[in-house]
N, C-alpha and C positions, 0 to 999 in steps of 0.2 A: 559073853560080851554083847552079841545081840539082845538079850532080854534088857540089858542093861541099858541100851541104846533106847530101844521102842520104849522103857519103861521113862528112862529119861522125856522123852517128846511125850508122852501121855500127860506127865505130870506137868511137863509148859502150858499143855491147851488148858489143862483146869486152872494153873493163874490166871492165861488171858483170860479167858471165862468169867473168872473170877472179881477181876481188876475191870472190866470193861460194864459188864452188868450196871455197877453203882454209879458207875458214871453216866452212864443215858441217862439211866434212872434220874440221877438229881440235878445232871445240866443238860436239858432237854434241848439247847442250840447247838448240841454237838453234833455234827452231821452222823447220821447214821448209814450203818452199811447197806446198799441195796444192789438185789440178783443181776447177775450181770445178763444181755441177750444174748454174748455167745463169750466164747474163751477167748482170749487177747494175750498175745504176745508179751509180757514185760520187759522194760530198760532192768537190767541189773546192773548195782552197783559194787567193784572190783572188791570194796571194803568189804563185802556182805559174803563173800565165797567162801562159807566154814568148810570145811571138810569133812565128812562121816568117814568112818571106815566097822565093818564090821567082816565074824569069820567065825568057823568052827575053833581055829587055832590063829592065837596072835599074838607075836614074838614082835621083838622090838633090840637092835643088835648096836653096839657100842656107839656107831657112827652115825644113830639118830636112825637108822633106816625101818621101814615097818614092815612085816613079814606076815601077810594074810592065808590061810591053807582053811583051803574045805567050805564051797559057799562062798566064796570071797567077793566083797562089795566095797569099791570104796566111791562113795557118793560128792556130789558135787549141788548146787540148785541147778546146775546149767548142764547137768553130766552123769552119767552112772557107768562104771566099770565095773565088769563081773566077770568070774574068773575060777580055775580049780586052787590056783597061787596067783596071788601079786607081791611085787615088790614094790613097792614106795618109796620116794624118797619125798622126805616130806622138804628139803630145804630149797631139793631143785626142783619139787613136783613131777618128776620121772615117775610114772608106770610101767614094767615090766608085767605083761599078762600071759598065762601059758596055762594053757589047756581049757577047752571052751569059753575061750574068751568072750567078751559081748563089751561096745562101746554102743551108749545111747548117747544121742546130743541132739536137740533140737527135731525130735520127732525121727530122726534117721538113726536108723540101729545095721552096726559094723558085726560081723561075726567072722572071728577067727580063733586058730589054733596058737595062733602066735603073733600078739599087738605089744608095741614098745610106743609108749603117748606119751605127752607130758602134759600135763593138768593147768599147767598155771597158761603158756602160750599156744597150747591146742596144739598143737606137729607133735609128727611121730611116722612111725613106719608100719604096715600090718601087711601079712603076710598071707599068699590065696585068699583073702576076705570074700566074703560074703553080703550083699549088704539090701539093705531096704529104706527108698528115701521118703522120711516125712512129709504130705503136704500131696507130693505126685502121685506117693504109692508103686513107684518103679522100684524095681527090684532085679539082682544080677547078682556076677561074680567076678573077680579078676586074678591074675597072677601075682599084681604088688600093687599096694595102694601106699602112696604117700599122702599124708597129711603139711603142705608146706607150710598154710600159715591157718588162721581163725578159717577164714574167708574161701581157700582155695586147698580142692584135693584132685592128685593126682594119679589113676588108675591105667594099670598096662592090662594089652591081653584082656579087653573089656568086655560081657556081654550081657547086655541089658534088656529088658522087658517093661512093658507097663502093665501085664496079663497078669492078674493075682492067682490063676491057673494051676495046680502042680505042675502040669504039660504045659509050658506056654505053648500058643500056634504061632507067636512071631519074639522074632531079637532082633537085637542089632548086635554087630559085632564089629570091633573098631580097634585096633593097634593100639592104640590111646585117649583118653578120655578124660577132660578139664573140667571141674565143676567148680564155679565163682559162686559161692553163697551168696555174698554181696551185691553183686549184679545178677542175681537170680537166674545164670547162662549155666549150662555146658557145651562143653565141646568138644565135638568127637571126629576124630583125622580120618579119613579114608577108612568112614564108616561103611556097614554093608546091612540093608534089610533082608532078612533072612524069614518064610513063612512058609513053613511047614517045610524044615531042616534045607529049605532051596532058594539063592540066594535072590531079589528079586528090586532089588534096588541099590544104586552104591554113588555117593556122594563124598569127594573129594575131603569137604570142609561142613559139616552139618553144627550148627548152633540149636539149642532147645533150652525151652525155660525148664528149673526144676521145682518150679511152685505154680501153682493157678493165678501168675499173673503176667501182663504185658511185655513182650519187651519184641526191642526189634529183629527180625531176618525174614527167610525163606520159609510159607508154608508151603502145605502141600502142592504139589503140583497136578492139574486136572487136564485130563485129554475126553476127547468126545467127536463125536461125526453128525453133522446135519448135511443133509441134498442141495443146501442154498452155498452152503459153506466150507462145506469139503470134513478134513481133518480139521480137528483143533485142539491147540497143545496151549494152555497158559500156567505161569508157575507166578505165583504173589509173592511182592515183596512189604513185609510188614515195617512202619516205621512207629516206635514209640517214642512221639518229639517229647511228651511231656505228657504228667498224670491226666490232665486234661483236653489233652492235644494226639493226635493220631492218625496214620494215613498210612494207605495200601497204594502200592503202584502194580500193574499186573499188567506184563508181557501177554498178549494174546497171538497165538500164529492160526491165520486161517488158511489152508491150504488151494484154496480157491479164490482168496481175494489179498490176502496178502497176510502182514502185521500192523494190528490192530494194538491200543494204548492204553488201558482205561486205568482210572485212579480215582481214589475215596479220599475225603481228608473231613476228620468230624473231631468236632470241638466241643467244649464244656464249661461252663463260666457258672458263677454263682447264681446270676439272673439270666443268662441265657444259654443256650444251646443251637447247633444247625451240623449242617457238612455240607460239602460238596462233593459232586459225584460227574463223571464225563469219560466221553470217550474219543479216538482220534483214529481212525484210520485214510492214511495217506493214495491216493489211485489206486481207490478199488479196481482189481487186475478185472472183475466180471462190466462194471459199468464208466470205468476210466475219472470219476469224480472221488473227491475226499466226501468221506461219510464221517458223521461226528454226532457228535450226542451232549447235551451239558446240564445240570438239574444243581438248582442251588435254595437251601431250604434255611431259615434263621427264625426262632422264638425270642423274645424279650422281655422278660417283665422290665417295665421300666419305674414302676410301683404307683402308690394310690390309685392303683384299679385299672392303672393304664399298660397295654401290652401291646408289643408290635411282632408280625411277624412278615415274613415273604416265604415266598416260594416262585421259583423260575424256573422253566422247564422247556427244551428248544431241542432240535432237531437238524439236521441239514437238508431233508428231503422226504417226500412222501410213503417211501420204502422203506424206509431204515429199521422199521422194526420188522418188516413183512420180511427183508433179505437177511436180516442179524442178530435176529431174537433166537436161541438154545432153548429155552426154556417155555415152549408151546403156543398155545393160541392164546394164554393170554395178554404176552407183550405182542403178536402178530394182529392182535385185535385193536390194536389203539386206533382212536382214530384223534381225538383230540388232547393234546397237552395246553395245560390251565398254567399260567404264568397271575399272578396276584401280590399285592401289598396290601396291608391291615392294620391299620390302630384298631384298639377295643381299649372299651370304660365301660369300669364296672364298681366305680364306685359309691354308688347310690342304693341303699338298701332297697328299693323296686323297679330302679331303671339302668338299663346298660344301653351302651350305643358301638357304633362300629363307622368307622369310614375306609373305602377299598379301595382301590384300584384292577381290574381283571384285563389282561388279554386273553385270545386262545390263538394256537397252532392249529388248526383244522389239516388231516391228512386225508389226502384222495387216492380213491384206487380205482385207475384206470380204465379198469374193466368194469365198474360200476357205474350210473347215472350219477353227473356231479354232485355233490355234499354241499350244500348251502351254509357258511361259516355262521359259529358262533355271535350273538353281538358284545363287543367289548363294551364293558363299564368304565368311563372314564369317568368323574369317578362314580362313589353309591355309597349315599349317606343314611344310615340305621339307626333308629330312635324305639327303641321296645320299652313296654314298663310293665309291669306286673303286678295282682294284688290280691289275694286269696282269701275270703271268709273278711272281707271287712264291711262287719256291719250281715254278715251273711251273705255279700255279695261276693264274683269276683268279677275282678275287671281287667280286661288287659288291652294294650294297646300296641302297634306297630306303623313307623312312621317311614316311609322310604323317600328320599331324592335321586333318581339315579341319569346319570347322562349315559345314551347307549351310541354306540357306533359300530356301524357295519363297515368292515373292509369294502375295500378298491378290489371288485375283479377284472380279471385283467385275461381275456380270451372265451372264450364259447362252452356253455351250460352243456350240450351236448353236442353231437354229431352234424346237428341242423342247424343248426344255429350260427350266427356268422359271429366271428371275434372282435370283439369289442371289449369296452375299458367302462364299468357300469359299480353302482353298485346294487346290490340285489334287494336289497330292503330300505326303507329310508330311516336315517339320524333321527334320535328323538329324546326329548328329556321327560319324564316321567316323577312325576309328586302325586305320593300318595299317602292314605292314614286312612289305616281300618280299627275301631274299637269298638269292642264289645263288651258287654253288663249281662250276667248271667246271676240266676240265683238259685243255687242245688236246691233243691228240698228232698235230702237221703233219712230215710227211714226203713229201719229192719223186714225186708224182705219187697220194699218196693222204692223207688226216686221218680223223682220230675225235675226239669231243668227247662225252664224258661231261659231263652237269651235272645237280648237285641244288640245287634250292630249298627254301625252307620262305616260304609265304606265312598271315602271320595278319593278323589285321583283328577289331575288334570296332565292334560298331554301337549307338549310343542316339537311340531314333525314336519320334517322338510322332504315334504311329498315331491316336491320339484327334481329333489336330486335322484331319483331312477329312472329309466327306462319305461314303465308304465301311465300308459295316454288316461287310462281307464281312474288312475289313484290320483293325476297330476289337479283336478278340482277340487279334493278332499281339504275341508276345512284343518288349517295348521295348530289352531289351538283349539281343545277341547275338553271342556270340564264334563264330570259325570259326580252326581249322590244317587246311591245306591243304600237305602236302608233295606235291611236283612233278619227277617225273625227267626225263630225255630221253639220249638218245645218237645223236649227229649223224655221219653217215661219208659219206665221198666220196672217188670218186677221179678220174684225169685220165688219158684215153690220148690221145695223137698218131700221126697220119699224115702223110705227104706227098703231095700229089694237087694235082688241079689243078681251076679254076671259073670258067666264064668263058674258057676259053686264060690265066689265071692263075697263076702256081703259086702256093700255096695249102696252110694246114696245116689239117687236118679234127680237130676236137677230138668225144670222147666221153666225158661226162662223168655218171656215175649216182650218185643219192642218193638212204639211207635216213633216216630219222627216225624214230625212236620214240618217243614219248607217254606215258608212267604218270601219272594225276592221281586218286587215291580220291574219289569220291561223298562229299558232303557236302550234307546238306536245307539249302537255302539258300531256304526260302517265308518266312520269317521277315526277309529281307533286303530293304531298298528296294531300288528301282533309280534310286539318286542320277545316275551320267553311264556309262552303259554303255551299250553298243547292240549288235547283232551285226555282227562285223567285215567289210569285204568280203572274200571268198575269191579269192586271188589266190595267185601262185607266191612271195610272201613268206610270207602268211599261211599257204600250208600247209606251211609248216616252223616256227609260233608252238607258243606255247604255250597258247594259248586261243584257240575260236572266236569269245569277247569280245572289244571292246576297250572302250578307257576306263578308267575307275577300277578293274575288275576288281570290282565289284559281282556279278559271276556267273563263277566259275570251273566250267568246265564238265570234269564225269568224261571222264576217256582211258584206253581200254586200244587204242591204234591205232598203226597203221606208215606212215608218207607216204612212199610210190616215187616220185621225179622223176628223168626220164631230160633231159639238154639234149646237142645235138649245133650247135658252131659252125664256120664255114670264114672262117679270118683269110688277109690276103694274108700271102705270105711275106716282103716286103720293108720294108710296112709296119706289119705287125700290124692294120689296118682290119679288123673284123668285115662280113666280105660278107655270111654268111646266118647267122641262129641260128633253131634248132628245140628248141621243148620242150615236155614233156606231165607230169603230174601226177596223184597220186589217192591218197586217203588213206582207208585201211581198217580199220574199229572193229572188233574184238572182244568192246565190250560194250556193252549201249543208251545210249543217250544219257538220262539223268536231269534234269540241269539245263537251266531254260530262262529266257528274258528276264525275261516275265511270271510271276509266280504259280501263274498258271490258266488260264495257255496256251499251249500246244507248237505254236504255228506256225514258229517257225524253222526246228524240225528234229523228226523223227517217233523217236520210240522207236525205232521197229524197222529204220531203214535200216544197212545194213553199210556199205557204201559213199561215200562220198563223190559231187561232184560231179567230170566227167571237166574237167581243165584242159589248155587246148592254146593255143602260143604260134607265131610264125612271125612274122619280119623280114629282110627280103634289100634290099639294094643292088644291085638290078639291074646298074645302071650308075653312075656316080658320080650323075647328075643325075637315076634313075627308083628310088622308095625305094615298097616294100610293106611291110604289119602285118598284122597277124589276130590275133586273144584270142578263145577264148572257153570259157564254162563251161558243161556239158552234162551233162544229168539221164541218171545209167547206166541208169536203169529204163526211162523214158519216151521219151528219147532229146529231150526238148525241152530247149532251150536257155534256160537262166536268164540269161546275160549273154552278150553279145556286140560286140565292135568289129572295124573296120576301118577302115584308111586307106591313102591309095596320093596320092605326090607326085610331080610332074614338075618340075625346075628345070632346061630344058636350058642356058639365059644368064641371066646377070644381067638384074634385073629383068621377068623372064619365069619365073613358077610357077602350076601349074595343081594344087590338092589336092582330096582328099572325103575323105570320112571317115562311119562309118558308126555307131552308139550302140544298142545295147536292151538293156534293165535290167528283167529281172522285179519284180514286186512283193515282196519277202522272203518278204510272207506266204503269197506263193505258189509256190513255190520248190518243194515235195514236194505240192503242193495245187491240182494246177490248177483244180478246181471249188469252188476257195475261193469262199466267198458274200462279197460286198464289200456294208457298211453304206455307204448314202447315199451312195454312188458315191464312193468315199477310196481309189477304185485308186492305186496310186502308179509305177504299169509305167510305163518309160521308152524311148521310141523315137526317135529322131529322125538325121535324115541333114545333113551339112552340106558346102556347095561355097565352095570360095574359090580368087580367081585374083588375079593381078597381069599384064597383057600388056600387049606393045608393039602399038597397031594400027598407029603409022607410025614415022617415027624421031624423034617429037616428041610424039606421042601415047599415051597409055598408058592400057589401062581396070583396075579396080581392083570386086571383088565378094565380096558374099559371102551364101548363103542358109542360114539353118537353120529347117529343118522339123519339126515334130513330129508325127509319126505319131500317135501318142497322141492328140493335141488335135487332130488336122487342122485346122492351121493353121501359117503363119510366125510362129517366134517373133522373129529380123530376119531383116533384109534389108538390105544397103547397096550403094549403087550408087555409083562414083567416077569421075573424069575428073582426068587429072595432063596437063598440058600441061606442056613443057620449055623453053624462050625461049632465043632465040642464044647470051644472056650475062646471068646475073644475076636471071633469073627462070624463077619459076616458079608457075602459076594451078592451082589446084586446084577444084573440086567434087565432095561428096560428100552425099548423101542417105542416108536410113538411117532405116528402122522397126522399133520393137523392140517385145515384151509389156512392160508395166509390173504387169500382175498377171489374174488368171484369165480377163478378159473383153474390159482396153482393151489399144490402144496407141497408141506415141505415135510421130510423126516429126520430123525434122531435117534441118536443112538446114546444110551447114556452106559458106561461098564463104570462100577467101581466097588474096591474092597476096603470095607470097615476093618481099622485094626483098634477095637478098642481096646485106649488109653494112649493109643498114638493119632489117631487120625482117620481121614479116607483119603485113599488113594484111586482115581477117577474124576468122572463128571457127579458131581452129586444130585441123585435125585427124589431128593426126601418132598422139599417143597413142592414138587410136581406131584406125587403120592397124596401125599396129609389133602392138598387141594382139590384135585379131581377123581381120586377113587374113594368112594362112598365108607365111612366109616374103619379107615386104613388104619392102622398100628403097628408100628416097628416090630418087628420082629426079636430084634435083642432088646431085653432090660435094661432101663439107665444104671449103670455101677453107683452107687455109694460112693458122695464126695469124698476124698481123703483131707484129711487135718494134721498138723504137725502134732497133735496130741492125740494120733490114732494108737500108737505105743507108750503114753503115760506112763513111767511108777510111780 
């Protein structure tokens, strides 16, 4: 009867075959069939449900019944039974299954000794089943499983796993157990988490999806310990309002300042996207004030080129992330939150435009010299165009109007200072347009790039409105043209040689740069968002030792030499070693400076530049060195400086350092600069991080940064990753970071991975991935499951 069956369906594919062929062939408007990118689910229709049956032995008894022995299959599209015997009825669709029974349906396959189904309305009853669900890949057993309807099965005496393990290390185990196909839920009564045969969690009423998608309840719940905050226990509540629509609300208890509120709500439209995000805590028990937090983000397209978006972001007070931040120094680091509005256009195949709006939050710490606020843009108008190879030229342009505004302070700079109601900077509108005309001229192993700018700008500032006697005469309106040359050349040799026992191409590669920018008295000009840039092997091929708004364009009559030399393999082009040095040499004083009324950045009279020297080699694939630094040609002291040197011989096994100093700016040509009130800003600090195996199950996880400057750790985190036979994994990790000039804070993070259920803990993946050098998880991602993981 089986040869029968297969032989029949062999011989349908060759009609269709058959019949379909001549028809592309001679009415080529018939759509044809094309590869699907993944499997998809199908509607079936009730009309369409033939029935197969096949068997070693098949009998067929007066009352129409069908009688399967040996092998026994009787098929469905939507269903497969299989069996040592079945009995059938074909009129009521009754299954009788007995002796290694097996129900497939929708990717979930039933194993029992003894299943009574009925084919046409899906119920039935099965007995000790066995089962494994499509899509989750959870798998268990029970004492009786009913099947009530299509949609909902009913299992006693439950115990389930998502471990594909022969051992699992975790179940649940539950009196009774609901699964709504339908609504993609189960539900398990005075369920119990059980990990490693011990019981370890027990929840009244637990809901879980049984497919990889949305829906709403209870996740996990996460506890953790910081020094600011005591204990902390929050457990999320998921809400799935709609396919598009979604929001978390999450209980936070902190045992040192109280219950904490925070809640997500993120949205999805066809042209837009945003969420919101916030948090509320009521008399903090440590500082007696409500603390809260709020951040609201929205994109638009609103179409022909035109998009809007915002972003909001507020705070209740200066501490809030120093006293409330879990997750290290880099929420204890904030110091300013960016609140903005945004059209953009972009519909002009060369030009786009932009109009904003920005405030800032400025956060002070008290123990620090006051922070002078951001200036707001009310608003800032953006006109760019662009134009590449036309004519052999390109050309581009950037046009800005922006009105700036400096808050209202409102009490004393520092210590000395008497409180007053000022502003620290003055209001000022700012129009400007820089365009440049360059023309490449690239040729096989050498280029030249000529380019001229013309940058204008004019300024209207209301000197009047600050406290300074000294700015209160400074002309209020002020135009400036600034025409800006340069001519960029380079060229490219190769060798062949070898690095390493390598073979090996050795590149030398040397570049001029030339400078022309005419003097122009710029003390009449604010300094809205400029600052001086850092000197690095981009910067000294710029066009300004500014950067920012270009509030200070600085005179050039100078030439920047960089020489780089690299050794690629020859087979795969991998850069083994690069070397290069830099230096750039004035021909006429330096004029312009930050300040007004003060040339700290840079001296009149130096010729020279600082010396720039770079170095990276790939030792070996797994041993990686760096070196930067910048060094004073006179003094021979070093203004900047880094290094770092990594070892990854294996996976999950890396050992890094790395090494930081950062002169003060204002001490750069000045070492006996006098510092006010101690406002050094030198920066020194060395930093270690590892990831090791100490066994083949143990793993330690670190990392220290020091600051030389402060002598002091600014963190520290100490980790333990334990790896489990199957399905888990336990983590511990500690960690103390600065929160601001004087405290800090610690943490504690415990949690255990139960994969294909969750973590149970403070999760600390993202603290990992981001500050220990070259991290990776210790367990493997599992293999998604598909409701077509069991096909026949």
């Amino acid at each position: 009867m089986r040869s029968g069956w297969y032989t029949l369906m062999i011989l349908a594919g060759l009609v269709v075959n058959n019949t379909l062929k001549p028809a592309l062939a001679s009415e080529p408007h018939v759509p044809r069939l094309k590869a699907a990118s993944h499997l998809q689910v199908q509607s079936l229709a009730e009309d369409d449900m033939t029935v197969f049956f096949t068997g070693d032995v098949l009998e067929r008894t007066e009352n129409g019944t069908v009688l399967l022995k040996g092998d026994a299959q009787v098929r469905r599209v939507d269903s497969i039974a299989k069996g040592e015997k079945i009995e059938y009825h074909p009129n009521s669709g009754d299954l009788r299954i007995r002796g290694q029974g097996k129900l497939l349906r929708e990717g979930s396959l039933i194993q029992s000794e003894h299943i009574d189904y009925n084919i046409q309305n899906e119920t039935g009853a099965i007995q000790s089943p066995r089962f494994v669900f499509g899509g989750s890949g959870g798998s268990g057993s029970a004492e009786q499983a009913d099947l009530l309807s299509k949609n909902h099965l009913r299992m006693k005496t439950v115990e389930y796993t998502g471990c594909p393990c022969p051992a699992p290390s975790w179940f649940i185990r539950a009196p009774q157990v609901d699964l709504y196909n339908d609504k993609n839920t189960g539900v398990a009564k005075h369920g119990v988490l059980y990990f490693k045969n011990a019981p370890i969690l027990y929840s009244p009423y637990l809901a879980f999806p049984l497919r990889e998608e949305r829906k709403s309840g209870f996740l996990v719940p996460s506890y953790g310990y910081s020094s600011n905050s005591g204990l902390e226990f929050s457990i999320p509540y998921y809400f799935n309002i709609a396919p598009n629509y979604d929001a978390t609300l999450t209980p936070r208890v902190l045992s040192k300042r109280g219950v904490q509120l925070q809640g997500e709500f993120r949205y999805l439209g066809k042209r837009h996207q945003g969420q919101l995000t916030g948090s509320y805590l009521a008399n903090d028990n440590k500082t007696d004030t409500d603390r809260w937090y709020f951040a609201a983000e929205h994109q638009h397209h609103i179409g022909g080129g035109v998009g809007f978006a915002y972003n909001y972001r507020r705070v209740s007070d200066d501490d809030y992330f120093r006293d409330l931040s879990t997750f290290g120094i880099n929420q204890a680091s904030v110091t300013e939150l960016l609140s903005n509005a945004r059209f953009t256009w972009s519909g002009a195949k060369y030009f786009n435009a932009a109009l904003s709006v920005s405030k800032y939050q400025t956060l002070q710490d008290a123990e620090r010299r006051y922070r002078r606020p951001e200036y707001d843009r009310l608003p800032q108008l953006r006109l760019t165009g662009k134009r590449y190879n036309w004519g052999g030229f390109d050309v581009q342009t950037e046009n800005q109007a922006t009105r700036f505004v400096m808050p209202y302070y409102s009490g004393s700079v520092n210590k000395f200072d008497a409180y007053r109601r000022t502003r620290l900077a003055p209001n000022s509108t700012r129009i400007s347009s820089y365009t440049t005309v360059a023309y490449p001229i690239v040729r096989p192993g050498w280029y030249v790039t000529p380019k001229f700018g013309l940058h204008l700008s004019h300024y209207d500032t209301d000197w009047k409105s600050v406290n300074n006697v000294a700015q209160r005469n400074l002309a209020r309106n002020v135009g400036r043209v600034v025409p800006i040359s340069s001519l960029d050349m380079g060229m490219t040799f190769e060798r062949d040689t070898r690095l390493f026992g390598i073979d090996s191409i050795q590149t030398l590669e040397p570049r001029l740069y030339y400078l022309y920018v005419p003097y122009r008295d710029q003390n009449d000009i604010p300094n809205l968002d400029t600052s001086v840039a850092t000197f690095n092997f981009s910067q000294a091929f710029s066009e300004n030792i500014y950067s920012g708004g270009w509030d200070r364009i600085a005179n050039a009559n100078q030439l920047t030499m960089g020489l780089s030399t690299r050794w690629l393999d020859s087979d795969t082009g991998f850069e083994r070693v690069r070397l290069e040095a830099a230096q750039r040499f004035h021909f006429t004083n330096q004029k312009v400076f930050l300040h007004n009324f003060t040339a700290h950045e840079y001296p009149p009279e130096r010729t020279r530049s600082d010396y720039l020297f770079g170095a990276y080699a790939a030792l070996t694939d797994q041993f990686h060195v760096r070196f930067d630094a910048q060094l004073n040609p006179e003094s021979r002291d070093r203004n900047r400086m880094s290094a770092g040197v990594r070892w990854q011989p294996k996976r999950l096994a890396t050992i890094a350092a790395s090494y930081r100093y950062e002169r003060d700016p204002r001490a750069f040509d000045n070492p006996q600069y006098q510092f006010v009130n101690n406002d050094e800003r030198t920066k020194e600090q060395i930093s270690l991080t590892t990831q090791w195996p100490l066994s083949n199950k143990l793993y330690g996880l670190g990392r220290v940064d020091y600051s030389i400057q402060e002598k002091r750790s600014t963190q520290t985190i100490f980790g333990l990753e334990y790896k489990g036979d199957c399905c888990w994994t336990g983590r511990f990790v500690l960690q103390r970071y600065a929160v601001s000039a004087q405290k800090s804070n610690s943490a504690v993070f415990l949690q255990l991975e139960l994969s294909g259920l969750g973590s149970i803990g403070t999760n600390p993946m993202s603290l990992l991935r981001e500050r220990i050098v070259g991290y990776k998880p210790v367990t493997p991602s599992i293999p998604e499951k598909t409701v077509f993981e069991r096909y026949e």
